[in-house]
N, CA and C atoms as a LAMMPS dump frame, in Angstrom:
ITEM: TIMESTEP
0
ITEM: NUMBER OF ATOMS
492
ITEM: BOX BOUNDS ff ff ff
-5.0000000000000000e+02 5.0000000000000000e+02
-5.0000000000000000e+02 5.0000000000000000e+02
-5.0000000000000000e+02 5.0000000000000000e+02
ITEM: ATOMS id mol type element x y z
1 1 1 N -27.034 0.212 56.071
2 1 2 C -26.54 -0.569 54.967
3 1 3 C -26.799 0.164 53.656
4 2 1 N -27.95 0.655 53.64
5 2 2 C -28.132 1.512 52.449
6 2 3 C -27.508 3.03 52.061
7 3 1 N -27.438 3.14 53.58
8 3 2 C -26.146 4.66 53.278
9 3 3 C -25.42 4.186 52.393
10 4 1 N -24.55 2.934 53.589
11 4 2 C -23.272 2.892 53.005
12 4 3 C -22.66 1.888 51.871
13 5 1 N -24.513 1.271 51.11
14 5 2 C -23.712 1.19 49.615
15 5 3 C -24.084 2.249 48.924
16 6 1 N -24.87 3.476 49.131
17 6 2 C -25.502 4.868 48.541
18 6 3 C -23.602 5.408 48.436
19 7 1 N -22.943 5.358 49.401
20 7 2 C -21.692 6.11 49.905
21 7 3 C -20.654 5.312 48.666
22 8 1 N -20.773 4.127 48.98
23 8 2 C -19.411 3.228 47.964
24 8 3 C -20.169 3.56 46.579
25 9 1 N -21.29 3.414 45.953
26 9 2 C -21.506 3.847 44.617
27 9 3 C -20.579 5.289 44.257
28 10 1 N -20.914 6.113 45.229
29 10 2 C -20.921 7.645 44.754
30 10 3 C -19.451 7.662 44.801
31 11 1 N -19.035 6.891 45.546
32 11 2 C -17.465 6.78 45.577
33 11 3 C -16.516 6.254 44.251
34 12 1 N -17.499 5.123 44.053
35 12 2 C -16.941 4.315 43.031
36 12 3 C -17.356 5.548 41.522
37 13 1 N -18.094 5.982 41.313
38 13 2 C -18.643 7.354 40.2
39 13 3 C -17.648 8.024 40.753
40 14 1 N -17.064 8.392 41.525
41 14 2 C -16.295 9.703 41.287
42 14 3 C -14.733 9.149 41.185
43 15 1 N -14.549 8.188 41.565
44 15 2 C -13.085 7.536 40.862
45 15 3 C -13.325 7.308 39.372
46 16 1 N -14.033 6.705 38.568
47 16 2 C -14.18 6.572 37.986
48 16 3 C -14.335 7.979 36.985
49 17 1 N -15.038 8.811 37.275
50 17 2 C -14.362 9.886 36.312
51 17 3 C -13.741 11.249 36.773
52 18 1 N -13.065 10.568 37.425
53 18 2 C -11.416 11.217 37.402
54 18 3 C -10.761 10.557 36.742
55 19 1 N -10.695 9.539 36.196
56 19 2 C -9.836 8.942 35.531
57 19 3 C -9.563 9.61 33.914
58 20 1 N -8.102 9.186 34.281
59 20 2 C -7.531 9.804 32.768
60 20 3 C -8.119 9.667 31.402
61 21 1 N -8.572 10.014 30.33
62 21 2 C -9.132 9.671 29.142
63 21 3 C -7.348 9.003 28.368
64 22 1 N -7.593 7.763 28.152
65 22 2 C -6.885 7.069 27.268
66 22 3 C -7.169 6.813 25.336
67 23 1 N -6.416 8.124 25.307
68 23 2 C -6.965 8.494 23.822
69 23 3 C -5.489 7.989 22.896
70 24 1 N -6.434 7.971 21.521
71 24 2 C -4.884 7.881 20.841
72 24 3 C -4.16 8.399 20.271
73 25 1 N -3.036 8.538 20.326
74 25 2 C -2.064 9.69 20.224
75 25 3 C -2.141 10.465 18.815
76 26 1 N -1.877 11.647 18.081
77 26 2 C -2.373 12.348 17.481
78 26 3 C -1.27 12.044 16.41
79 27 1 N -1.852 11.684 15.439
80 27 2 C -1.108 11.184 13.951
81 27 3 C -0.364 12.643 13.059
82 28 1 N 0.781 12.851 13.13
83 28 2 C 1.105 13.407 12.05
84 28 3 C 1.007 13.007 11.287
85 29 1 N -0.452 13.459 10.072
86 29 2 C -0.564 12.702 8.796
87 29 3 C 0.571 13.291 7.84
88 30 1 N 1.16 14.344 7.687
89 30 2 C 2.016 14.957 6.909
90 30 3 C 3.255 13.863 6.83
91 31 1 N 3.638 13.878 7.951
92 31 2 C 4.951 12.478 8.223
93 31 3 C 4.596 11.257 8.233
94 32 1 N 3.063 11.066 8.251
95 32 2 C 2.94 9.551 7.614
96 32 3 C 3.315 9.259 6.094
97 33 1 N 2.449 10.131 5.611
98 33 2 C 2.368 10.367 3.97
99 33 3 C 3.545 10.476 3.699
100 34 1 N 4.405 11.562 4.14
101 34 2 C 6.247 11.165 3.345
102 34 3 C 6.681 9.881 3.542
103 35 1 N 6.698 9.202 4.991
104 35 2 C 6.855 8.008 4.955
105 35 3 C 6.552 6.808 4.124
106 36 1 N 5.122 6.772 3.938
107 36 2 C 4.925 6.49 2.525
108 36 3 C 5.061 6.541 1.297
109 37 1 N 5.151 7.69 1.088
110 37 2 C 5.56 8.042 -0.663
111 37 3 C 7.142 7.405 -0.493
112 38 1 N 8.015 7.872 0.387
113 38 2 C 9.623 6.94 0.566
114 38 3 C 9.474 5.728 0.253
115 39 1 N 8.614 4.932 0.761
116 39 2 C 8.316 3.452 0.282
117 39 3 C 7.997 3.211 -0.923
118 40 1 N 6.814 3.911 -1.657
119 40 2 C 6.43 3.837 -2.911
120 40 3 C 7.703 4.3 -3.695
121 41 1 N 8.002 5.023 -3.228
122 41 2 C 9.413 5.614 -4.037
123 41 3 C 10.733 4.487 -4.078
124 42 1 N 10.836 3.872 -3.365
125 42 2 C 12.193 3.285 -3.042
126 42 3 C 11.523 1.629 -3.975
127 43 1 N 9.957 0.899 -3.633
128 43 2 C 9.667 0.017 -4.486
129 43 3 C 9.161 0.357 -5.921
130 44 1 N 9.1 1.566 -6.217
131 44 2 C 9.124 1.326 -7.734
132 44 3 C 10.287 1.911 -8.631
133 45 1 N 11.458 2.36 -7.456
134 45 2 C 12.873 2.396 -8.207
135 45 3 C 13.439 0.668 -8.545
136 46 1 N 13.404 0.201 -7.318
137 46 2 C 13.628 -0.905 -7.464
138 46 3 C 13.306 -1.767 -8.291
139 47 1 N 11.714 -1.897 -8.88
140 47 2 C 11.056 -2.32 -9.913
141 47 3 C 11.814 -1.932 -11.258
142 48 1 N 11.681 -0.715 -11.23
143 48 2 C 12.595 0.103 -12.191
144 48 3 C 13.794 -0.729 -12.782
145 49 1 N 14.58 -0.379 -12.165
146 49 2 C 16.453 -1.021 -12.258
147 49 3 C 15.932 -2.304 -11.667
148 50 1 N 14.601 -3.501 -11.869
149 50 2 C 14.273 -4.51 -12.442
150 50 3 C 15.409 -5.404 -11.025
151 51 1 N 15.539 -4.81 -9.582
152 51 2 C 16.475 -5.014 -8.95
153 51 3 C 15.475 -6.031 -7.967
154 52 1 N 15.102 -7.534 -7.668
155 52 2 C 14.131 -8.467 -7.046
156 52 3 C 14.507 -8.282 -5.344
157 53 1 N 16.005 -8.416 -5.149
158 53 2 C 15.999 -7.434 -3.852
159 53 3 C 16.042 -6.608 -2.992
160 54 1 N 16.166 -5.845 -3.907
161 54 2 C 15.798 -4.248 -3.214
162 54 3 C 14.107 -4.573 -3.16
163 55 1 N 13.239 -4.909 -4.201
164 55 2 C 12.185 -4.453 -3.769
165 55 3 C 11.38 -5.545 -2.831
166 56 1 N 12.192 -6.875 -2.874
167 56 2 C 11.293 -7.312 -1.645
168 56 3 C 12.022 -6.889 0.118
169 57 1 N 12.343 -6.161 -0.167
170 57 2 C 12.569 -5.219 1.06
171 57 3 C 11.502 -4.578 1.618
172 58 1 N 10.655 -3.524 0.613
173 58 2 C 9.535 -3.396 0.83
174 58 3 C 8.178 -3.934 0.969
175 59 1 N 8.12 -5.422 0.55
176 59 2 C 7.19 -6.527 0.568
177 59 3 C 6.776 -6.922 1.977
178 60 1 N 5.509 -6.799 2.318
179 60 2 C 5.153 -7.733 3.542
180 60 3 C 5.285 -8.926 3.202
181 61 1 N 5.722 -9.623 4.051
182 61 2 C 5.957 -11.196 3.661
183 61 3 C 4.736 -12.538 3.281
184 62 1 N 3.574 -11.461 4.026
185 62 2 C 2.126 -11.952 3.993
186 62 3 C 1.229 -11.136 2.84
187 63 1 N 1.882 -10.324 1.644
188 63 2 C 0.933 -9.84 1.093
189 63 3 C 0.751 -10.854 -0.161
190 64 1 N -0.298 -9.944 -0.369
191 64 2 C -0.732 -10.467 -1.859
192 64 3 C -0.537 -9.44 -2.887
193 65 1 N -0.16 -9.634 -3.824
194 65 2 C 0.473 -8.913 -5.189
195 65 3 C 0.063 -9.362 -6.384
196 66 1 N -1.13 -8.57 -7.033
197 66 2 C -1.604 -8.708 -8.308
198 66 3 C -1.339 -8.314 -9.706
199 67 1 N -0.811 -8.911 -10.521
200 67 2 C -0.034 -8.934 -11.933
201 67 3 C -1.554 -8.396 -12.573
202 68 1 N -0.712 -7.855 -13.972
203 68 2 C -2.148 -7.491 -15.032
204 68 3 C -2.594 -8.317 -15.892
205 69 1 N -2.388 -9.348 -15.608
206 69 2 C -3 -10.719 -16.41
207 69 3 C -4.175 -11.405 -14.868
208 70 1 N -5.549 -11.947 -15.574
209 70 2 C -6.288 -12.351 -14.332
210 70 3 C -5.86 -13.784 -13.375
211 71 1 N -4.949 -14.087 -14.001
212 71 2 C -4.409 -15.163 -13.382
213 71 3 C -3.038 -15.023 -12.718
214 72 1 N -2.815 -13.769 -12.554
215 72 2 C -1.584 -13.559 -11.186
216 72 3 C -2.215 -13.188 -9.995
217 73 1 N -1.959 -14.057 -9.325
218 73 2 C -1.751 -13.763 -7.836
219 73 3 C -0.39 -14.531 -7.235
220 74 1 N 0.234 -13.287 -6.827
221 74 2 C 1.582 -13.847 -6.43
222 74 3 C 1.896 -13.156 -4.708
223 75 1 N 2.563 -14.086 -4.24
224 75 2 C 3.009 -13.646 -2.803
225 75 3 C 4.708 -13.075 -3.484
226 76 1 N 5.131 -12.785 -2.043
227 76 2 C 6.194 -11.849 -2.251
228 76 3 C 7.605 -12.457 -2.689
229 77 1 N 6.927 -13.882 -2.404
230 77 2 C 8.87 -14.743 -3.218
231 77 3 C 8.133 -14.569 -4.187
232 78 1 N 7.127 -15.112 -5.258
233 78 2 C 6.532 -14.803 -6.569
234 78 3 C 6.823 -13.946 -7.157
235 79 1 N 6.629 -12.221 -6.357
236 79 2 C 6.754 -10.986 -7.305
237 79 3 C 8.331 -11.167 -7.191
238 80 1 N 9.452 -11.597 -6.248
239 80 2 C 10.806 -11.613 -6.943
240 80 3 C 11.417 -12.484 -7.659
241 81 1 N 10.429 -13.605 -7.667
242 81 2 C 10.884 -14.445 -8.758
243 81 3 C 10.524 -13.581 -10.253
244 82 1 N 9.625 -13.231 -10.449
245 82 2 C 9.048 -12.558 -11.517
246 82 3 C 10.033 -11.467 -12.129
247 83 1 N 10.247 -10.403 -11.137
248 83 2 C 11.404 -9.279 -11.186
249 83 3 C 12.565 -10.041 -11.742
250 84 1 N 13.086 -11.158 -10.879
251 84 2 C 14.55 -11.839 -11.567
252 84 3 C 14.689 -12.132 -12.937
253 85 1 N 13.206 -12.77 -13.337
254 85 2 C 13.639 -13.422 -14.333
255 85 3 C 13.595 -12.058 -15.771
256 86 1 N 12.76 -10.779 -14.966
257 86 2 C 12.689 -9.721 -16.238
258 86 3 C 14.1 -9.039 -16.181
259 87 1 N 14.707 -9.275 -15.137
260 87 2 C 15.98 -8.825 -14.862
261 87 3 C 17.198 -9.661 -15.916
262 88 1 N 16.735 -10.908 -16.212
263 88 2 C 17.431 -11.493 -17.176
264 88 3 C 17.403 -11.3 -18.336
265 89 1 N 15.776 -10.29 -19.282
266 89 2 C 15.38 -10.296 -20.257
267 89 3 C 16.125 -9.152 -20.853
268 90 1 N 17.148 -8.52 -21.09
269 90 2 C 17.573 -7.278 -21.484
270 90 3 C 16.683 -6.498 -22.088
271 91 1 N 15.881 -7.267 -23.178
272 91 2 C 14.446 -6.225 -23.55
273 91 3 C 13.467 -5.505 -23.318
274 92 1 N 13.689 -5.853 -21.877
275 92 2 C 12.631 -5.757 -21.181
276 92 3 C 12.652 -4.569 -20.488
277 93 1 N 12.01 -3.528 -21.034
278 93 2 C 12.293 -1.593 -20.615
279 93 3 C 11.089 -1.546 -19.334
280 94 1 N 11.697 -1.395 -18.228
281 94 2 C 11.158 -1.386 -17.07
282 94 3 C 10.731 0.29 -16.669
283 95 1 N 11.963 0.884 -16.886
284 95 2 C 12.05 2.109 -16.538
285 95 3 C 10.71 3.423 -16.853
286 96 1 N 10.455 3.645 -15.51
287 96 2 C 8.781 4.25 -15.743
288 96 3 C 8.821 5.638 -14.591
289 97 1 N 8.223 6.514 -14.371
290 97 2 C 7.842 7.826 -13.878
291 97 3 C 6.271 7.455 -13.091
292 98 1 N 6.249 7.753 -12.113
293 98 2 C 5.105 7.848 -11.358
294 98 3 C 4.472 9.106 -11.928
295 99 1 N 3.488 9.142 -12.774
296 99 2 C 2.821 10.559 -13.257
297 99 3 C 1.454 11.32 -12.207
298 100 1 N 0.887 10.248 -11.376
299 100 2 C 0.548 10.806 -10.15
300 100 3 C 0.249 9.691 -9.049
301 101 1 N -0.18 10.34 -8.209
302 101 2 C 0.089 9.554 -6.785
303 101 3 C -0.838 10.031 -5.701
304 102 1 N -1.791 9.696 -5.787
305 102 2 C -2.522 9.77 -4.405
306 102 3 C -2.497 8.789 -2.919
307 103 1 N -2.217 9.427 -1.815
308 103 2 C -1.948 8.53 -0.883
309 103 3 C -3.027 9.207 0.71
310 104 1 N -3.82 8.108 0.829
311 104 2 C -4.713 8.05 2.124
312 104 3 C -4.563 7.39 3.433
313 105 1 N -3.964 8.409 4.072
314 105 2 C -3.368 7.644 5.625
315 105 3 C -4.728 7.51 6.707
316 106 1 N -4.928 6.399 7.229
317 106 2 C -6.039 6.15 8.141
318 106 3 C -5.711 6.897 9.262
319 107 1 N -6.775 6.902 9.848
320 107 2 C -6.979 8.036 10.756
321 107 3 C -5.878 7.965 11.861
322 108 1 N -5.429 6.357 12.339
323 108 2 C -4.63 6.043 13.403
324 108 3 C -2.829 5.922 13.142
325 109 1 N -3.043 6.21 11.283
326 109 2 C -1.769 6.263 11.05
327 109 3 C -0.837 5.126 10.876
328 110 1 N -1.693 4.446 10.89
329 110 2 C -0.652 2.992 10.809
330 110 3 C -1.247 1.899 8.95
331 111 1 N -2.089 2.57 8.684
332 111 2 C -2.277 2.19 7.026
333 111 3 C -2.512 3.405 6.418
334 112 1 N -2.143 3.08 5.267
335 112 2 C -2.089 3.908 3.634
336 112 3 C -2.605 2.832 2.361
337 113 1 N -3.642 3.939 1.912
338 113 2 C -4.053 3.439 0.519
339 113 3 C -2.899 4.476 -0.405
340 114 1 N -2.661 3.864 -1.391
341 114 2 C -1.473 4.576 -2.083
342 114 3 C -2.077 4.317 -3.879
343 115 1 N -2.429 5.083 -4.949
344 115 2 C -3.001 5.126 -6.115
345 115 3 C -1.693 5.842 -7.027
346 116 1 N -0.903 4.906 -8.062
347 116 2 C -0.282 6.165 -8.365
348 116 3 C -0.762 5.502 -10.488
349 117 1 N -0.187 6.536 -11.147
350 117 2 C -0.45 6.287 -12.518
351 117 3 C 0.947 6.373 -13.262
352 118 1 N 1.366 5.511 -14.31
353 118 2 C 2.431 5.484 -15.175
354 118 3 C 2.145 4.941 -16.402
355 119 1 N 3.091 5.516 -17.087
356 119 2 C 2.792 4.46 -18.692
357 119 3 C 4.534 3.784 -18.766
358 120 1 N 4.105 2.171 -18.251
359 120 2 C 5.161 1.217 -18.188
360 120 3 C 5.524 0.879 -19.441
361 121 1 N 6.829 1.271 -19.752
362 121 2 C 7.5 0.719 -21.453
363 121 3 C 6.577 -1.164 -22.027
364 122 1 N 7.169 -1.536 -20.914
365 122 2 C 7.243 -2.983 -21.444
366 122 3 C 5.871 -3.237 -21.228
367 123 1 N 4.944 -2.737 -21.286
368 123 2 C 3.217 -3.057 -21.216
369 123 3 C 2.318 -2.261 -22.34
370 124 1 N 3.294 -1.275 -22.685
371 124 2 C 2.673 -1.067 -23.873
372 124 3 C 2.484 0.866 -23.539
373 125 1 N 1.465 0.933 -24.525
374 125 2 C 0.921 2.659 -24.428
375 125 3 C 0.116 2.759 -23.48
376 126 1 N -0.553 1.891 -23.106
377 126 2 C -2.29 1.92 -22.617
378 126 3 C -1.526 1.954 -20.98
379 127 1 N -2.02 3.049 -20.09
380 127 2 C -1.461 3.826 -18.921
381 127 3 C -1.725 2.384 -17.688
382 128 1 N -0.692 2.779 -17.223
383 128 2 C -1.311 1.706 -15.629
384 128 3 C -0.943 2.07 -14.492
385 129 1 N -2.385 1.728 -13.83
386 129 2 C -2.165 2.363 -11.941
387 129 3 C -2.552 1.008 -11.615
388 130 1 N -1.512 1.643 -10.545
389 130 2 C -1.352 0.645 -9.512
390 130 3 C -1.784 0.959 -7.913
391 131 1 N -2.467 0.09 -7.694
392 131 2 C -3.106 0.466 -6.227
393 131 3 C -1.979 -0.528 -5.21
394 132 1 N -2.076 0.255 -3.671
395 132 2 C -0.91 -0.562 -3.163
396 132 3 C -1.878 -0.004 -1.478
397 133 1 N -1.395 -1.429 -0.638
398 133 2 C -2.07 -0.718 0.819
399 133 3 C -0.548 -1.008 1.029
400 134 1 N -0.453 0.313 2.526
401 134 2 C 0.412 -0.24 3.19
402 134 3 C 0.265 -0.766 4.591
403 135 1 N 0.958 -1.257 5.641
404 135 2 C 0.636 -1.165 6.985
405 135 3 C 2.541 -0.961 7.794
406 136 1 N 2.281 -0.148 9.263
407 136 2 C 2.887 -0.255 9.528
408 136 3 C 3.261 -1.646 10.571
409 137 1 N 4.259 -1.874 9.921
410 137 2 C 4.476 -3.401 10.667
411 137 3 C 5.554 -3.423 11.881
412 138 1 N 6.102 -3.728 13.039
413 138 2 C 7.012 -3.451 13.468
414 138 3 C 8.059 -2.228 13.359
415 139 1 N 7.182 -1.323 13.428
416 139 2 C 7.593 -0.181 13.516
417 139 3 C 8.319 0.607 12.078
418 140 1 N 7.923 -0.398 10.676
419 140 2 C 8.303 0.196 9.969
420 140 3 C 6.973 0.045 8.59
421 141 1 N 6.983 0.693 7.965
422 141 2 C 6.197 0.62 6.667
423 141 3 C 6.836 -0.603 5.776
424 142 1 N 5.442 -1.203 5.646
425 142 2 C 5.881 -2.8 4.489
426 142 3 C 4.335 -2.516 3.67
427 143 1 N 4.577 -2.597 2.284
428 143 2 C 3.589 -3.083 1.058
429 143 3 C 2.882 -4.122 1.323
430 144 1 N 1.843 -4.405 1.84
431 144 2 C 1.129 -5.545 2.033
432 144 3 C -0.127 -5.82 0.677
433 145 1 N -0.24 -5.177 0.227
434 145 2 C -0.759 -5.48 -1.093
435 145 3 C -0.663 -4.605 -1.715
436 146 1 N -0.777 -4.919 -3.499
437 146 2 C -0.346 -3.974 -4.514
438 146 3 C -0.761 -4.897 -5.938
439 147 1 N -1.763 -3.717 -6.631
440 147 2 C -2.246 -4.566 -7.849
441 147 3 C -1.699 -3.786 -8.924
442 148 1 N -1.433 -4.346 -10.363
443 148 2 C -0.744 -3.245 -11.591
444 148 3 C -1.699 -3.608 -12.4
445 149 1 N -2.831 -2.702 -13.108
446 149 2 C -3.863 -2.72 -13.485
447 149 3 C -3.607 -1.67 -15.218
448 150 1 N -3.759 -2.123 -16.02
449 150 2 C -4.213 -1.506 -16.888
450 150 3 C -5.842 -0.317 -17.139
451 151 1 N -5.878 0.785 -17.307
452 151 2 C -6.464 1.537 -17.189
453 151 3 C -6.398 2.207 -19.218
454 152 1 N -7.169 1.89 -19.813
455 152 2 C -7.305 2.25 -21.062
456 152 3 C -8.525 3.34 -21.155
457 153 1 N -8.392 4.314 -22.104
458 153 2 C -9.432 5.277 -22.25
459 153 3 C -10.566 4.914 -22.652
460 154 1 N -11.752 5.125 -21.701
461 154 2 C -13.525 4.723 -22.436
462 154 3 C -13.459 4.882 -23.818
463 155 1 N -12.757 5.718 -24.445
464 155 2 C -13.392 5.48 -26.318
465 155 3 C -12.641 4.592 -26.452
466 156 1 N -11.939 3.714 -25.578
467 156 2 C -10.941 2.459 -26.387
468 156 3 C -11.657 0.959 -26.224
469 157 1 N -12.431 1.478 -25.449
470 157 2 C -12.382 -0.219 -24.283
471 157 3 C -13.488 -0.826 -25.357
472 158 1 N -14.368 -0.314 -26.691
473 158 2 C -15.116 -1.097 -27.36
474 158 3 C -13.955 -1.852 -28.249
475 159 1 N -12.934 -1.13 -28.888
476 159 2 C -11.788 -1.93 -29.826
477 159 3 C -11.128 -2.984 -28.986
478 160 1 N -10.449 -2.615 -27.905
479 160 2 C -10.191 -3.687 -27.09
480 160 3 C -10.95 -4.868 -26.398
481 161 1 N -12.332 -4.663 -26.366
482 161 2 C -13.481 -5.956 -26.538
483 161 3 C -13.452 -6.647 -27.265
484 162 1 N -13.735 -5.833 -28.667
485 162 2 C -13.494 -6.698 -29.964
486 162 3 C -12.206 -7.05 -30.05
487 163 1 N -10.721 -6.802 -30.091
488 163 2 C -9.683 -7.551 -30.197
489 163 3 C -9.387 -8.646 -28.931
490 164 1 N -10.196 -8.08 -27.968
491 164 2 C -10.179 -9.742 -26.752
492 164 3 C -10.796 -11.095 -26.784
């Protein structure tokens, strides 16, 4: 009896590693990252030409989307309600240049942290980045969150205390 569970152990150890290693498949980060920047690219044209459906194209339907006032938090009908109505404002100079862009694809390839910097007409001089995650969702890249943050220079931020 003791052979022959000595025999089924040694049996059961050597099936056991023979077995295949189930690893995960090897991320082209290069073709993630274009994939991404296409997205960032295609939602802040859209933003741009102030267009509410083109860019909730790129919207996860579950994200959250943070305005530069502390009291926005908007889901993704929100940020196109928002877009529509600047879309009505003719004054309202949308049109902006991504001046840089850093983008961090996770190791498995299926999220991106995305950092880029602009100076938006209609917000003034004072520069703003915007942080954005992405995920891949059904086989395609969707914006699942994205904040537009004002970023002012340290010798400013005492004048802007005092004028807040």
């Amino acid at each position: 009896m003791k052979k022959m569970s000595l025999a089924l152990a040694v049996v059961c150890l050597g099936m056991a590693s023979c077995r295949q290693n189930e690893s995960v498949p090897a991320v082209n980060e290069e073709d993630a990252r274009k994939a991404v920047g296409e997205l960032f690219d295609g939602f802040n044209s859209a933003f741009s030409k102030k267009d509410a459906s083109a860019m909730g194209n790129y919207l996860s339907d579950d994200g959250l989307f943070l305005g530069t006032d502390p009291t926005e938090f908007f889901s993704k009908e929100r940020v196109m309600q928002e877009v529509g109505n600047m879309a009505q404002d003719t004054s309202i100079n949308a049109n902006y240049t991504i001046e840089k862009r850093e983008i961090r694809v996770s190791p498995d390839g299926q999220m991106a942290l995305v950092v880029e910097q602009a100076i938006i007409p209609f917000l003034g001089r004072i520069p703003a980045r915007m942080i954005g995650h992405a995920a891949m969702k059904d086989g395609q890249w969707k914006i699942d969150f994205f904040s537009w943050n004002l970023i002012p220079k340290n010798e400013s931020l005492k004048k802007l205390s005092e004028a807040y």
